[in-house]
C-alpha positions in Angstrom: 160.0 -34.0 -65.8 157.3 -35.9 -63.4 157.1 -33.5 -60.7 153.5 -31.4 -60.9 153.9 -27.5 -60.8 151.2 -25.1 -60.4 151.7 -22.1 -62.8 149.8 -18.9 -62.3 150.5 -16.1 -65.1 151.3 -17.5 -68.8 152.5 -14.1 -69.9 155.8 -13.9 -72.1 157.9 -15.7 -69.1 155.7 -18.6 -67.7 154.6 -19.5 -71.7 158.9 -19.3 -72.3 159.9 -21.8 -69.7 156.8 -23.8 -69.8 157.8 -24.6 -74.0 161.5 -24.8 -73.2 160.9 -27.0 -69.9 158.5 -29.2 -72.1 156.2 -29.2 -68.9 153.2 -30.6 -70.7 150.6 -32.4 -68.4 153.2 -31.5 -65.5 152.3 -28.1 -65.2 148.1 -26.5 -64.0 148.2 -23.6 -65.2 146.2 -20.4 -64.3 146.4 -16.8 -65.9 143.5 -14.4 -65.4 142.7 -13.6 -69.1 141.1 -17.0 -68.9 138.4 -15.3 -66.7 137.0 -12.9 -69.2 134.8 -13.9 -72.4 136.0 -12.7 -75.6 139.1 -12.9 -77.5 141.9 -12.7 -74.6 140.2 -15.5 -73.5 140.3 -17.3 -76.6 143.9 -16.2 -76.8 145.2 -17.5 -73.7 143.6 -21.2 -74.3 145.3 -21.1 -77.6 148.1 -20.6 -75.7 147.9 -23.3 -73.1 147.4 -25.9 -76.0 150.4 -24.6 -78.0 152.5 -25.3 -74.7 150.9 -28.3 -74.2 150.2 -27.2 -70.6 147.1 -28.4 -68.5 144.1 -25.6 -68.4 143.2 -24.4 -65.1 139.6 -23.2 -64.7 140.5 -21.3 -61.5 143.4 -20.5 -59.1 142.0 -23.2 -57.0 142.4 -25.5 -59.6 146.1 -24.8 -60.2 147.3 -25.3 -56.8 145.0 -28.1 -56.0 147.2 -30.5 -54.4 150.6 -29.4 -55.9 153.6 -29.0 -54.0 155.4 -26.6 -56.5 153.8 -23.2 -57.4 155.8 -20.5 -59.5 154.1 -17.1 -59.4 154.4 -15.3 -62.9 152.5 -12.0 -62.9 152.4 -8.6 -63.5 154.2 -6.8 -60.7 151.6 -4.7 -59.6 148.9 -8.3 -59.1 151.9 -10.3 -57.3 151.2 -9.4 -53.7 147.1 -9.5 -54.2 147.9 -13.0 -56.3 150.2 -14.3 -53.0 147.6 -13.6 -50.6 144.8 -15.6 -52.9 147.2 -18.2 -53.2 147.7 -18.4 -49.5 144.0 -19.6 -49.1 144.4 -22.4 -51.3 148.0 -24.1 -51.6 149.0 -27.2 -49.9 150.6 -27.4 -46.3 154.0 -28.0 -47.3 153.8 -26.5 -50.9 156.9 -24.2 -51.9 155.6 -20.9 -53.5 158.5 -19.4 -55.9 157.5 -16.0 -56.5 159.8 -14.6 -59.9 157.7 -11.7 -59.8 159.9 -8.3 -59.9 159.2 -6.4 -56.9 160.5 -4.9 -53.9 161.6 -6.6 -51.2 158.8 -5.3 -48.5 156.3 -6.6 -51.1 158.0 -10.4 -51.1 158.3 -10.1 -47.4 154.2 -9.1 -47.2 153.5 -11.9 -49.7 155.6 -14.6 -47.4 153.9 -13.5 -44.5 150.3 -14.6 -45.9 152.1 -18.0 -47.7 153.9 -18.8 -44.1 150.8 -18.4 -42.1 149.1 -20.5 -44.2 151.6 -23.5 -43.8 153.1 -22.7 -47.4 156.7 -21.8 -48.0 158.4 -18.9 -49.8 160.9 -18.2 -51.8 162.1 -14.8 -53.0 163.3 -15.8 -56.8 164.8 -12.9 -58.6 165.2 -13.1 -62.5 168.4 -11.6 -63.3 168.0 -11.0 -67.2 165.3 -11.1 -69.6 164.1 -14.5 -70.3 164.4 -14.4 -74.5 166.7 -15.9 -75.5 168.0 -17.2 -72.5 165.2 -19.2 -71.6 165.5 -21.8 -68.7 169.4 -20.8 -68.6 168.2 -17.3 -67.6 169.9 -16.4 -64.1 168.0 -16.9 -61.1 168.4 -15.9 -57.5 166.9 -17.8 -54.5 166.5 -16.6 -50.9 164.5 -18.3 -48.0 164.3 -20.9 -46.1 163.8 -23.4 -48.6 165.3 -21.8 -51.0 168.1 -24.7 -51.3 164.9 -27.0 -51.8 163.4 -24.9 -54.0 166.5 -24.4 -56.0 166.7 -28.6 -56.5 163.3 -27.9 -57.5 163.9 -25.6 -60.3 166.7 -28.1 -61.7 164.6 -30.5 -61.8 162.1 -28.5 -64.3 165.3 -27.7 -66.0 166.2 -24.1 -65.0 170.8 -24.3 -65.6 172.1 -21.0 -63.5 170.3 -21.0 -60.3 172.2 -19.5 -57.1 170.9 -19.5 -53.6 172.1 -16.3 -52.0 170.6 -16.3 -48.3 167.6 -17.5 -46.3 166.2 -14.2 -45.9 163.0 -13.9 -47.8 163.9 -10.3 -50.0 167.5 -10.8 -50.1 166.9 -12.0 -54.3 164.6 -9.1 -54.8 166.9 -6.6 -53.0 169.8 -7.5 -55.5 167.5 -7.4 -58.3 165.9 -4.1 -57.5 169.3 -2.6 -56.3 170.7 -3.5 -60.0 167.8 -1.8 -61.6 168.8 1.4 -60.3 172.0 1.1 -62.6 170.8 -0.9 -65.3 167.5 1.1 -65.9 169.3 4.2 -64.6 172.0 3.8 -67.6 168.9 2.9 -70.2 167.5 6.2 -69.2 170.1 8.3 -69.1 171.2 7.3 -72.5 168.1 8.6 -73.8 167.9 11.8 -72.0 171.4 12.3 -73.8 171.0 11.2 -77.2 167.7 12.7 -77.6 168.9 16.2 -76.5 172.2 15.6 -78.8 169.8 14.5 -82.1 168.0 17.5 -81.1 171.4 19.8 -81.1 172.6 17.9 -84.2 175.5 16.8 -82.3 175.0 13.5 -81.9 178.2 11.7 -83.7 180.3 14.3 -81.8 178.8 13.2 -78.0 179.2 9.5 -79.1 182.8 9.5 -80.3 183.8 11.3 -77.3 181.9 9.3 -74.7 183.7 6.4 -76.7 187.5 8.0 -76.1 186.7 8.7 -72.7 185.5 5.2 -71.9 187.8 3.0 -70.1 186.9 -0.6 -69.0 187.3 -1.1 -65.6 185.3 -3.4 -62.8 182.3 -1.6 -61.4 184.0 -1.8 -57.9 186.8 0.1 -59.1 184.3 2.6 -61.3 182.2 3.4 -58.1 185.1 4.1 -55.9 186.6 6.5 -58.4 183.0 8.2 -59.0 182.2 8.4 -55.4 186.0 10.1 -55.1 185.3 12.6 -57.7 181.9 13.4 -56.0 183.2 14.1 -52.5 185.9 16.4 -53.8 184.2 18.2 -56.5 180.6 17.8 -56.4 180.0 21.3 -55.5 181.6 22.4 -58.7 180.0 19.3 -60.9 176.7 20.4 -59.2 176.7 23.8 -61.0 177.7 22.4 -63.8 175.1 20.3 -64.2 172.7 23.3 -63.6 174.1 24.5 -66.9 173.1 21.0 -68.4 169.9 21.2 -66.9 169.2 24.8 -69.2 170.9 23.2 -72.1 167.9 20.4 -72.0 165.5 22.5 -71.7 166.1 24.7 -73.7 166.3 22.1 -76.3 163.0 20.7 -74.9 164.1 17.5 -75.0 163.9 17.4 -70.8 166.2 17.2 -68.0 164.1 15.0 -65.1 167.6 12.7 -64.5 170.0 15.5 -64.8 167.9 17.8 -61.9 168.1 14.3 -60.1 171.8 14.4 -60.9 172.3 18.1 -59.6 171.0 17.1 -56.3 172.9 14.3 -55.2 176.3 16.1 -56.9 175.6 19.1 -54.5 174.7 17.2 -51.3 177.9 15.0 -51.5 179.7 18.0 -52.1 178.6 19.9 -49.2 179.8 17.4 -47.2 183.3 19.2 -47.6 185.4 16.3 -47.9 188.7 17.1 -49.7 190.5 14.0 -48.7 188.4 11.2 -49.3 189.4 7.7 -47.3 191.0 4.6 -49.2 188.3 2.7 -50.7 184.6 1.8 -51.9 183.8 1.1 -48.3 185.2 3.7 -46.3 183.4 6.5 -48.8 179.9 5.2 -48.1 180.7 5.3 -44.6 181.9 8.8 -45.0 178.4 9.6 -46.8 175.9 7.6 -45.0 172.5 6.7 -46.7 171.0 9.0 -48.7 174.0 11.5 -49.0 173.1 12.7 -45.3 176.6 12.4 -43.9 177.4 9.5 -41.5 179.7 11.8 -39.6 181.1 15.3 -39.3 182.6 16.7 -42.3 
């Protein structure tokens, strides 16, 4: 691997595919622990020289002359981090930014990377990146995303897809997916925690487990999104009752009152005959519940 990258953020993901890349010399990198005296900074050049990975005394260092950067940070520094990078990078240089945030936030970040001559590209990681490692899955969009993807080979990243050339297209899919993934995570514990707490826990597992069936999420959203329009006036007040069973358990019931609302305004809707389909239902709710037409 000859190609020079410049790294900025050698937290738990840049550290992981710098080791399993064997970047070595290849790769500047830059985290901003290395700013502060003390032991993070001690830390984080222990770090570098377990990696093998080239120091960078500053962010101007790291992108000095590179033509290859991969932004690594925390989500809430990745837009600041962009714009700083913007003022330094090569003409030319092809800024992958894997950070996880929402698409308006990759879009402002490309803005500041394009008007400085750079280019963008919106890299989603799909899955967390121990133990996958350099096969984790990654998304590209943008307008170099094809070059970028050739890039990312060539470091030795194995599932990389290209899915568009609009810059937040990666991020969207990414952020879109959280909303079940995370979703599920919590919901899971606002259940258990209130069934420990009712000493019913075995009970609401073995029956979530018989009422399971495996089926493709297309087919599972169709059929939820069915049961919604014709009963969710009904499920809503049900779930009220859920919402005083949590509470009065103490165990809260933030996701459930969450659940209440969106049960009762696709209910109101008074659909009884929902249309054929995945499709033609979220056309009959339009975005956020409010109905795209008359009931």
């Amino acid at each position: 691997m000859e190609q020079d990258i410049g790294l900025i953020g050698f937290g738990e993901a840049g550290a992981t595919f710098a080791r399993a890349g064997d970047w070595a010399d290849a790769a500047h990198v830059f985290d901003i622990k290395t700013d502060n005296e003390g032991a993070s900074r001690d830390a984080m050049l222990a770090a570098y020289a377990d990696a093998g990975v080239r120091p960078a005394i500053s962010l101007d260092d790291a992108l000095n002359n590179v033509s290859l950067i991969i932004s690594l940070v925390t989500a809430d520094q990745a837009l600041s981090v962009a714009r700083m990078a913007a003022g330094l990078i090569a003409t030319g240089a092809i800024f992958c930014d894997m950070n996880s945030v929402a698409p308006q936030t990759k879009q402002a970040a490309a803005q500041a990377i394009e008007a400085a001559g750079g280019h963008y590209v919106d890299v989603a990681v799909m899955a967390p990146v121990d133990p996958a490692r350099l096969n984790v899955p990654l998304l590209l969009s943008g307008g170099l995303a094809g070059e970028a993807e050739s890039r990312l080979r060539a470091l030795g990243f194995g599932k990389t897809r290209v899915v568009g050339a609009d810059v937040g297209r990666a991020s969207s899919i990414k952020m879109i997916r959280s909303v079940m993934v995370k979703g599920i995570e919590a919901l899971t514990a606002e259940c258990v925690l209130a069934a420990q707490a009712a000493d019913v826990l075995d009970e609401v597992l073995a029956s979530l487990d018989a009422s399971e069936k495996a089926r493709p999420w297309e087919a599972r959203a169709d059929y939820n999104l069915d049961r919604m329009l014709v009963h969710g006036l009904r499920r809503a007040a049900e779930m009220e009752e859920v919402v005083k069973t949590l509470e009065g358990l103490g165990t809260g019931a933030a996701l459930t009152r969450g659940t209440v609302q969106r049960q009762e305004a696709i209910g109101a809707l008074g659909v009884k005959a929902p249309p054929e389909g995945l499709g033609a239902k979220i056309g009959v709710i339009g975005f956020d519940g409010v109905p795209a037409r008359a009931g």
